[in-house]
N, C-alpha and C positions, 0 to 999 in steps of 0.2 A: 357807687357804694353807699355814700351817705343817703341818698334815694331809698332805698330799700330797708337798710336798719330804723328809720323813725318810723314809719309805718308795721314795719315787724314789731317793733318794742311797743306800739300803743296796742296792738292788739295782743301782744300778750297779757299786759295790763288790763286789759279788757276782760281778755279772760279768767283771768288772778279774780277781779273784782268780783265777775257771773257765779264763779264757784263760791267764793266766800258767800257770795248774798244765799247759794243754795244752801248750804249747806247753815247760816243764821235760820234758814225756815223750817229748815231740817228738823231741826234740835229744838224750836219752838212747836214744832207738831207734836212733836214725841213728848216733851214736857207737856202739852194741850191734852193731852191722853190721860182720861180719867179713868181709874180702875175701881169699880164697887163690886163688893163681898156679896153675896145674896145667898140666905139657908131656906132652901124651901122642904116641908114635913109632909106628908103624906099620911092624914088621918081619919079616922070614922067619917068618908066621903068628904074629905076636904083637901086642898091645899092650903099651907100658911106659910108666908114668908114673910120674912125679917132681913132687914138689909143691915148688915156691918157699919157702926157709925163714923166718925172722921177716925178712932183710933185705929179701924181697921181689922178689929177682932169682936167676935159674939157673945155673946153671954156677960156685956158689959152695959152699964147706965144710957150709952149714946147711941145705941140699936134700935131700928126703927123696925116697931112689927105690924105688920100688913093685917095677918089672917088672910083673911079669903078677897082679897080687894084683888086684881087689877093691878099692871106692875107700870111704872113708867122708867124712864133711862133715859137719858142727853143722848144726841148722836155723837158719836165720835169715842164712847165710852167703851172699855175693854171688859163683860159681865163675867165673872167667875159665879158659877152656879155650885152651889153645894146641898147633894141632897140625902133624906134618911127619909127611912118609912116606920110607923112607930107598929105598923099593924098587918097591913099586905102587901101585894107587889103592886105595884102603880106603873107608868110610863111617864114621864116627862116629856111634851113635845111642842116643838115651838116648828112646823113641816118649813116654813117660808126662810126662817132662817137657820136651818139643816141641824137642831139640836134633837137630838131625843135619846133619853138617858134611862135604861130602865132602874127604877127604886125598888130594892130587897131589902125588909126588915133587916137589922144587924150589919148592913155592909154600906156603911155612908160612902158615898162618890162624889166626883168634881166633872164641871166641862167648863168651859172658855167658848166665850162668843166676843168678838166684836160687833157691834151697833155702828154701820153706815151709810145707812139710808132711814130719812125719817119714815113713818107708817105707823100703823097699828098692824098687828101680826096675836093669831087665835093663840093660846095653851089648848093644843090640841088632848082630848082625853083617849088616852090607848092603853086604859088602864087594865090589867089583867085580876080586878078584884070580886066583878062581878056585879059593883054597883052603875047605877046610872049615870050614864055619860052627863048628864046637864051638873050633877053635880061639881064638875072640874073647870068647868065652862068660864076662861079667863081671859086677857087679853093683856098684850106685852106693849106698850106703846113708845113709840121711839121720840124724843121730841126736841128741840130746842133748848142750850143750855136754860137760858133763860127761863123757858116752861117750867123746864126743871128745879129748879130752883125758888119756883113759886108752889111750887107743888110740895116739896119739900118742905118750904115755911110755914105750910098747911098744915103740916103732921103734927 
């Protein structure tokens, strides 16, 4: 009898310990989850975006505005997209990672994307305005916190 209970008890202990360590990485992931704001506009042949600054909200001092640049993002980041059009119908499309949002003057929208795989990925133009595609002609780039963050101290 005593055979069998010390061997049974360490392995449960064993397993007490696997779960607790899962479940520490658990909740360090989820916490490692960064979520950035982004408004992007749709105007006279342009995009421009502005990204929400540490407070979180737009139309505040710590907002960083793009204009017509080129997006970068951390991997591992959670992007909420929020858009308006000030003048036509536009499309928002990022094909690679399955976003595409049509923009109607007067009727601001949202989507969510996760970022997890690094790349560069097009803003595809599937704009219904009439103008020139080259004008939309962007690039979303996924990168390393660290990238990120230098890039950001650039701004």
């Amino acid at each position: 009898m005593r055979v069998v209970v010390k061997p049974l008890l360490v392995g449960i202990l064993c397993l007490t310990l696997i779960f607790e360590i899962w479940l520490i990485i658990d909740r360090l992931k989820q916490e490692a989850t960064q979520e950035i704001a982004v408004q992007f506009t749709g105007s006279k042949e342009e995009w421009s975006f502005r990204y929400a600054g540490p407070d979180g909200s737009f139309d505040t001092s710590d907002d960083l505005f793009l204009g017509p640049e080129d997006l970068m993002f951390p991997i591992g980041a959670t992007i909420k997209f929020y858009s308006s059009s000030e003048d036509l119908v536009y499309c928002f499309e990022v094909r690679d990672l399955e976003i595409a949002q049509l923009v109607i003057p007067g009727q601001p929208d949202s989507v969510e994307v996760e970022l997890d795989e690094l790349g560069s990925y097009d803003l595809n133009p599937c704009q219904f305005c009439g103008i020139p595609n080259h004008y939309f002609d962007r690039e979303l780039r996924v990168v390393s916190p660290e990238e990120y963050n230098r890039w950001l101290a650039k701004k």
